[in-house]
C-alpha positions in Angstrom: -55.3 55.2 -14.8 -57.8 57.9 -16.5 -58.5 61.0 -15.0 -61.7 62.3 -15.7 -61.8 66.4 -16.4 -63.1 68.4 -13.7 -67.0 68.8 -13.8 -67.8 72.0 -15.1 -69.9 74.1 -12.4 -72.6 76.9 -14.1 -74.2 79.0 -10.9 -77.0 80.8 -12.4 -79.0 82.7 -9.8 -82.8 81.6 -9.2 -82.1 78.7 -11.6 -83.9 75.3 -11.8 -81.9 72.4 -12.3 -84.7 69.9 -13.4 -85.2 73.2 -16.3 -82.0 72.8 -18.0 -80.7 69.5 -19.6 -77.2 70.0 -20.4 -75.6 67.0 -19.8 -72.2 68.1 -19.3 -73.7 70.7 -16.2 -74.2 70.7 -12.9 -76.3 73.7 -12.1 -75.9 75.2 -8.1 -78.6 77.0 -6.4 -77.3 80.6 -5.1 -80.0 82.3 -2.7 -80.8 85.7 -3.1 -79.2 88.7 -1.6 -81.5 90.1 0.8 -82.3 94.0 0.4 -80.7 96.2 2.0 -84.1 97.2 3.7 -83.5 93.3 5.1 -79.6 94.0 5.9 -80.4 97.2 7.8 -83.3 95.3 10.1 -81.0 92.2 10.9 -78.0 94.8 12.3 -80.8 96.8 14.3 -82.5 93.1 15.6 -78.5 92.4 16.3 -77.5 96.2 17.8 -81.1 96.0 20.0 -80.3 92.8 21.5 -76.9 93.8 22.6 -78.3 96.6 24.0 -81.3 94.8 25.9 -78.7 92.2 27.5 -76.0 95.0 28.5 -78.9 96.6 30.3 -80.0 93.4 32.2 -76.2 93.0 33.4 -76.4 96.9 34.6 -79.6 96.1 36.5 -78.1 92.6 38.3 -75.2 94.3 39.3 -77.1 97.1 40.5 -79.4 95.1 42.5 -76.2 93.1 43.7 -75.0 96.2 44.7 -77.7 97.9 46.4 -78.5 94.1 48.4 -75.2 94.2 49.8 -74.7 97.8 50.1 -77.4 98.3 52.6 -76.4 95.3 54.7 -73.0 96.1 54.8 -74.2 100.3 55.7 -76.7 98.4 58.4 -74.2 96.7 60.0 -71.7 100.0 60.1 -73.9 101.8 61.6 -75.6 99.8 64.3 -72.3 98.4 65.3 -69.1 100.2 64.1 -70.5 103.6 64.0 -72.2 103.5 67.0 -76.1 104.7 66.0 -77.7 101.8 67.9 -81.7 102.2 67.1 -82.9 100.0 64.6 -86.3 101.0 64.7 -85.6 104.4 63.9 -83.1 103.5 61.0 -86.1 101.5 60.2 -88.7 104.5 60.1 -85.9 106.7 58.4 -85.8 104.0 55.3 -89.7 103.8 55.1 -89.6 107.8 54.8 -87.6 107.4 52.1 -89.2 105.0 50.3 -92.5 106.7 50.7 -91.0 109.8 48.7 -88.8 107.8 46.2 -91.8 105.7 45.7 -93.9 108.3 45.1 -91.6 109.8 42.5 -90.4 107.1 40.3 -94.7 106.4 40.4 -96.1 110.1 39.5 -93.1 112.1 37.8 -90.7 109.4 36.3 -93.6 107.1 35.7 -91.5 104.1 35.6 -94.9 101.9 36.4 -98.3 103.1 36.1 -99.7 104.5 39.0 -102.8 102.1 41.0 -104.8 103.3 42.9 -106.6 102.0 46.2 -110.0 100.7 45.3 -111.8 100.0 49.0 -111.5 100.4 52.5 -111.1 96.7 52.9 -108.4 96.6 50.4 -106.7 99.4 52.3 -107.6 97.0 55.8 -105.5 94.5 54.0 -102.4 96.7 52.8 -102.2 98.1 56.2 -101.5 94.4 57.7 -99.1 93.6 55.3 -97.4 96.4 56.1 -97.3 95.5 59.7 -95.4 92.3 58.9 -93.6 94.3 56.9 -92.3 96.1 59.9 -92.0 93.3 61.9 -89.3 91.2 59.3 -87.7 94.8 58.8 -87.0 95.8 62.2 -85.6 92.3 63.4 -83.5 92.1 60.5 -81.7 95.3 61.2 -81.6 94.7 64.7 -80.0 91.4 64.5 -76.9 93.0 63.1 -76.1 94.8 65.9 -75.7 91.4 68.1 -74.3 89.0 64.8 -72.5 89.0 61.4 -73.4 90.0 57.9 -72.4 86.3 57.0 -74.3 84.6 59.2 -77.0 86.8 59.1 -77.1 85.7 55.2 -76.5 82.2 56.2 -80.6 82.4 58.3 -81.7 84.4 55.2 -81.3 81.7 53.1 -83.9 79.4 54.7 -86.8 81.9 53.6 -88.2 78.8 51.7 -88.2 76.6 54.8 -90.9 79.1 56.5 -92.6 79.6 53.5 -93.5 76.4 52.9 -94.7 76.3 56.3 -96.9 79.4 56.5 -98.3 78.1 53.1 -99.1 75.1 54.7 -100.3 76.2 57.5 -102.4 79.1 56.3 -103.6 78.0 53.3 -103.7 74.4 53.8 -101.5 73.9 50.3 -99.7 70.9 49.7 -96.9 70.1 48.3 -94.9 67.0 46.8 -93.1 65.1 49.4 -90.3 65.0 47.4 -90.2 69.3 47.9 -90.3 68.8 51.5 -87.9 66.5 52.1 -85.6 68.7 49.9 -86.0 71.4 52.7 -83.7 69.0 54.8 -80.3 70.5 53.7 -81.6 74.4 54.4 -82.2 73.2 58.2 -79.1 71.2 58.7 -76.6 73.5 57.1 -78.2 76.0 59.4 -77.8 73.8 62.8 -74.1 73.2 61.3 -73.8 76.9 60.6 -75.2 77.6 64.1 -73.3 75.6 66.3 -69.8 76.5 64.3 -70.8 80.1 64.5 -67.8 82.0 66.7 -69.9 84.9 67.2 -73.2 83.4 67.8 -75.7 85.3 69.8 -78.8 83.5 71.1 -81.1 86.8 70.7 -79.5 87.9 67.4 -80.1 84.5 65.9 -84.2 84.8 67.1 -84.4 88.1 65.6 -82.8 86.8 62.5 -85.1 83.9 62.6 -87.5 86.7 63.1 -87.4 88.7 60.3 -86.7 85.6 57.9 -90.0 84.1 58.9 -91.5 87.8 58.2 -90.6 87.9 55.3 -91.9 84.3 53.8 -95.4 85.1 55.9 -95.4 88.6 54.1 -95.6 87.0 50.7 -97.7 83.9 51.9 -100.0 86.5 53.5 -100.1 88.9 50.4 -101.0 86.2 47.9 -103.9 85.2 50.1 -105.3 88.6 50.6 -105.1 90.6 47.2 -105.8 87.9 45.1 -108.6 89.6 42.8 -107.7 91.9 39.7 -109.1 95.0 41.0 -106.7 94.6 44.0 -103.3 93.1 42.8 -100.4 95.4 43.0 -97.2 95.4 41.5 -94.1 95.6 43.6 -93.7 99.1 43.2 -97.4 100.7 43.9 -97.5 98.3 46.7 -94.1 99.4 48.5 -95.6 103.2 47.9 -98.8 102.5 50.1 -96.9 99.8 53.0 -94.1 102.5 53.0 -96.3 105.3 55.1 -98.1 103.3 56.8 -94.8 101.6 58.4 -93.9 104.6 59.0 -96.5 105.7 61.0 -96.3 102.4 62.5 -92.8 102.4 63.4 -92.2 106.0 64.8 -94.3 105.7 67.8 -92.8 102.5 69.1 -89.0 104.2 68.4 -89.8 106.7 70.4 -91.3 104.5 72.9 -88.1 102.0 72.8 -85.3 104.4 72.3 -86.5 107.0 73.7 -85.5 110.5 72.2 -83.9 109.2 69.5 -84.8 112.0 67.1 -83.1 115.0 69.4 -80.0 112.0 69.6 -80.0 112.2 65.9 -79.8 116.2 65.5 -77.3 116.1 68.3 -75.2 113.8 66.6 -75.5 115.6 63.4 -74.4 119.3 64.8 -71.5 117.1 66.1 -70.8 115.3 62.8 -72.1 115.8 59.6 -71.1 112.6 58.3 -73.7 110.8 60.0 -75.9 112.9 58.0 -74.3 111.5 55.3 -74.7 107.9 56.1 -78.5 107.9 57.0 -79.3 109.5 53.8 -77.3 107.2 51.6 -78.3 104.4 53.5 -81.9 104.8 53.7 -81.6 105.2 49.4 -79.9 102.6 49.1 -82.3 100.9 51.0 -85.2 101.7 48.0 -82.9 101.3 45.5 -82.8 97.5 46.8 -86.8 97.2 46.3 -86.6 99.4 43.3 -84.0 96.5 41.4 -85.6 93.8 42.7 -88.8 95.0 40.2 -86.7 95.8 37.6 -84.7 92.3 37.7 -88.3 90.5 37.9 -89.4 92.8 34.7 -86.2 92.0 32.6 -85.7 88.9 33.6 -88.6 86.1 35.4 -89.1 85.3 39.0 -87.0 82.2 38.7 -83.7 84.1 37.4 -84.5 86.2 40.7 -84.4 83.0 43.2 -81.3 81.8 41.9 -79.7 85.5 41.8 -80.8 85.4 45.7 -79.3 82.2 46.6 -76.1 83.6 44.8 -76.7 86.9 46.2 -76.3 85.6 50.0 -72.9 83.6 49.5 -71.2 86.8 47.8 -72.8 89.3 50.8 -71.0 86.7 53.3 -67.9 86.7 51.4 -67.9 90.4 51.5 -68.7 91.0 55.1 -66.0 88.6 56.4 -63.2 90.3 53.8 -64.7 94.2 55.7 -65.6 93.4 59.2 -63.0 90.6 59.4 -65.2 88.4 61.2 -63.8 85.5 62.1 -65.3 81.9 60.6 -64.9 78.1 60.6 -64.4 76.1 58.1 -67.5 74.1 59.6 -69.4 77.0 59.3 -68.8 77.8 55.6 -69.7 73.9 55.1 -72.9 75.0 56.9 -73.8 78.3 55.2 -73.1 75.9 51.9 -75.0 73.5 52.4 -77.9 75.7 53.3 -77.7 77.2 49.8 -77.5 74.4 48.1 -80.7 72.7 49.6 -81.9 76.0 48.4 -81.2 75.4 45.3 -82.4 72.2 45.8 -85.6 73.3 46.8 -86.1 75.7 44.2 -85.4 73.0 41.0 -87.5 70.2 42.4 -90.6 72.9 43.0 -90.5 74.0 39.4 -90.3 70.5 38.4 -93.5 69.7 40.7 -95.6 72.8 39.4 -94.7 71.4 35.9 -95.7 68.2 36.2 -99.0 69.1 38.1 -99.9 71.2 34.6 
């Protein structure tokens, strides 16, 4: 047996093998080292990336936070607490918004500021705010009659009425294949329903209320500012609605609940911490719209569906751990089923829009 002597290896840097002829050497190719200008720009691409994704995570758990915050302060107050007007607790969060709105806008300039272009354009923010009102109001005034989790559970079937209004207003069309994957949102919720220990027949139509607000809200604003000159981004838009709901709400509180603003001072020389509550509550309430834009900006639109649909299982989970309300096992199959047709939903309409470009 012969053993052959090991090759002999030569590295020569920025050498050419087919330039050299030695028989008896195998030349290797060895790259470059990059500059240290290069070094210095891959660590910073490295160090700015890390950065960019912990900031994301901040901003999803912020919007987590403030989604489930509010609800979970909603339902305190209206039920636990005691402070039984919606509608004001409405008008009280659309005060705040206005201001908060209007400082994140002119002195943080987080967004640059639009402006109101026409009269008719103003006609058209003005409605939008109305059904703004409308799918506010009935949302925090189905807490006081049922749960945070089932509340959610209704939530969830935003698409469902969306789809509808779309169809409806607009005449727009879609794939059979995305309606019939609506199915599961309705029947999880007829499962939810009927398995629901604490159901309440005028709770669930205001939920149903204020769900169907919502999804007419955005059908209703992509239909009216659809040209340049009067699209608005989240933020600009939730500065003009915010006033006018105001000015909206106020006289129908007053109306409906009758002096609830001396009720509110009352209760406040009595005890401060309701002071407390109704100031944090009605921030938290903007810092809900306020993460919602910044989730869209850092992330897409899609990432925020399937952060909602995620959003509404862990708000259910949370309520039932706080306010102990009591659910069936035929009810989580329901409020799960609902989410996944959701989910559903949401895949096989991105796969439609692709396939129609």
């Amino acid at each position: 047996m012969v053993v052959e002597p090991p090759t002999k290896w030569t590295p020569r840097r920025n050498s050419n093998p087919k330039l050299d002829t030695s028989p008896d050497q195998i030349l290797l190719e060895m790259p470059q080292t990059p500059p240290s200008d290069a070094r210095n720009n891959i660590h910073h691409i490295a160090a700015v990336s890390a950065t960019t994704s912990i900031t994301t995570l901040t901003i999803v758990l912020a919007w987590y936070s403030s989604n489930i915050g509010v609800l979970l302060l909603n339902k305190y107050l209206l039920t636990i607490y005691g402070y039984r007007y919606p509608i004001f607790l409405t008008t009280i969060h659309m005060i705040a918004c206005t201001f908060y709105s209007s400082f994140a806008i002119h002195s943080l300039r987080l967004v640059p500021a639009q402006y109101i272009q026409s009269r008719k354009q103003l006609l058209k923010i003005f409605s939008l705010s109305v059904i703004f009102c409308f799918s506010v109001v009935c949302g925090n005034a189905s807490l006081k009659y049922i749960p945070v989790s089932f509340n959610q559970a209704i939530g969830a079937t935003t698409p469902f009425f969306t789809a509808i209004f779309a169809f409806v207003i607009t005449c727009k069309k879609e794939a059979p294949i995305v309606y019939f994957s609506l199915l599961p949102v309705v029947l999880g919720i007829v499962v939810a329903s009927n398995s629901e220990p604490l159901f309440h027949l005028f709770g669930f139509f205001l939920c149903v209320g204020s769900t169907s607000g919502r999804a007419l809200k955005s059908v209703v604003q992509g239909l009216l500012l659809t040209s340049d000159s009067e699209k608005l981004n989240s933020m600009n838009l939730l500065m003009y609605m915010a006033p006018m709901a105001a000015a909206v709400l106020l006289p129908f509180s007053l109306y409906i609940e009758g002096n609830v603003a001396g009720i509110t001072i009352q209760k406040a020389k009595q005890d401060w911490f309701i002071v407390f509550l109704l100031v944090g509550n009605a921030t938290v309430a903007y810092l809900v719209n306020l993460t919602n834009f910044l989730v869209t900006k850092h992330t897409s639109a899609l990432t925020l569906q399937v952060l909602g649909n995620a959003k509404a299982a862990v708000a259910a989970v949370v309520s039932v751990f706080i306010f102990r309300n009591p659910v069936t096992a035929m009810g989580m199959v329901g409020f799960g089923v609902t989410v996944m047709g959701v989910v559903l939903y949401t895949q096989v309409k991105r796969r439609s829009k692709l396939t129609a470009h």
